[in-house]
C-alpha positions in Angstrom: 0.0 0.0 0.0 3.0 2.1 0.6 4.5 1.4 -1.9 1.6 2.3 -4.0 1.1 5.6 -3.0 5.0 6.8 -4.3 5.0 4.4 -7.9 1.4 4.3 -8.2 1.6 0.8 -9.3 -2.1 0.0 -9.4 -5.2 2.2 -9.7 -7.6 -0.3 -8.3 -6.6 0.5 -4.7 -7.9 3.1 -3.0 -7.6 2.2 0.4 -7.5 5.4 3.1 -5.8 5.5 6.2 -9.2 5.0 8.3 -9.5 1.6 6.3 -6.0 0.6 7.0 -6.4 1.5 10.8 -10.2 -0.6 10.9 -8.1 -3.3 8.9 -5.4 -3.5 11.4 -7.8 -3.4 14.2 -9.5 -6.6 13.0 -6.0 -8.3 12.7 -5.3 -7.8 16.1 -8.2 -8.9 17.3 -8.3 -12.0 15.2 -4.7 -12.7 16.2 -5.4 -12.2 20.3 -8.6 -14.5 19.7 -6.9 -17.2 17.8 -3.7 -17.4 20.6 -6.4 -17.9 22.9 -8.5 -20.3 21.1 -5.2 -22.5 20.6 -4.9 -22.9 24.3 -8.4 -24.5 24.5 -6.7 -28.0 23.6 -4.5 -27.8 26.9 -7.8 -28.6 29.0 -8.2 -31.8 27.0 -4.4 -32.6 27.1 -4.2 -31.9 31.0 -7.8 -33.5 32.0 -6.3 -37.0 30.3 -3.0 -36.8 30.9 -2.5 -37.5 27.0 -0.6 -35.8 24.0 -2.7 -37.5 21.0 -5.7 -36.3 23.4 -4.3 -32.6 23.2 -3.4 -33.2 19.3 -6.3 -34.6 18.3 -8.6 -31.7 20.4 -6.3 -28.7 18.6 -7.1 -30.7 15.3 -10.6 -31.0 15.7 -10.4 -26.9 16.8 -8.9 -25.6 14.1 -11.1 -27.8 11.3 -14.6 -26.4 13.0 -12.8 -22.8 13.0 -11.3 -22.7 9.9 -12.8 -25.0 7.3 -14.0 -22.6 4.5 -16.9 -23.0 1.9 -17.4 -20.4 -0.4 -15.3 -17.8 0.9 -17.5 -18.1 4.5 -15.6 -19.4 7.5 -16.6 -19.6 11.3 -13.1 -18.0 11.4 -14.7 -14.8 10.1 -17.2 -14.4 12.6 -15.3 -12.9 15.2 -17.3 -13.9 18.2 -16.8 -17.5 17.9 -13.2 -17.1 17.6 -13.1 -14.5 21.0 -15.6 -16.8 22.9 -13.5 -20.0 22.1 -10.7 -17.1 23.6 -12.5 -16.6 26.9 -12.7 -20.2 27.4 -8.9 -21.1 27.0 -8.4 -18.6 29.6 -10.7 -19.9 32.1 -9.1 -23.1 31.2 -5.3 -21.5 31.3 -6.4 -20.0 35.1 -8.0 -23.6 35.9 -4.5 -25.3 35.0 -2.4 -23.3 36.3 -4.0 -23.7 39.6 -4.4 -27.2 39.0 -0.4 -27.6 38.5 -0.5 -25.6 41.9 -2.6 -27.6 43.9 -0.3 -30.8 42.3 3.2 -28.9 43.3 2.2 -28.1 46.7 0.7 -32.3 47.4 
């Protein structure tokens, strides 16, 4: 986009700075919610005591999130990827108490 502005290498993009802000908005928001959504596989890992068990939860995740037809993705609808957020960090506060309560005994 940049680079666009000084070469003027394409006239199909006319993006303004308010879109690039709302665009990089979005991409941080995606990204925080996705970090969080990978950690929901560490209550299935920790409850069994089982890697294939974490594995094959993280799988199963990331094919409900981000299988794709026709362009439309759960992915893309923003709530389910910050709700799935929310619920890796109840899980991340549960485990880490958990490994507390384990430590201490």
């Amino acid at each position: 986009m940049g680079l666009n502005q000084i070469f003027h290498l394409t006239s199909v993009m006319r993006l303004t700075i308010n879109d690039f802000f709302a665009e990089i908005i979005r991409i941080l928001m995606f990204s925080l919610a996705s970090a969080g959504a990978a950690l929901v596989p560490l209550y299935f890992g920790l409850r069994k005591y089982s890697a294939p068990a974490t594995i094959g939860s993280s799988l199963l995740v990331v094919l409900v999130t981000s299988s794709s037809s026709s362009g439309f993705s759960l992915a893309n609808i923003i709530y389910i990827p910050l709700s799935l957020a929310i619920i890796a960090l109840g899980i991340v506060a549960g485990a880490i108490r958990k490994i507390d309560r384990i430590d201490l005994n």
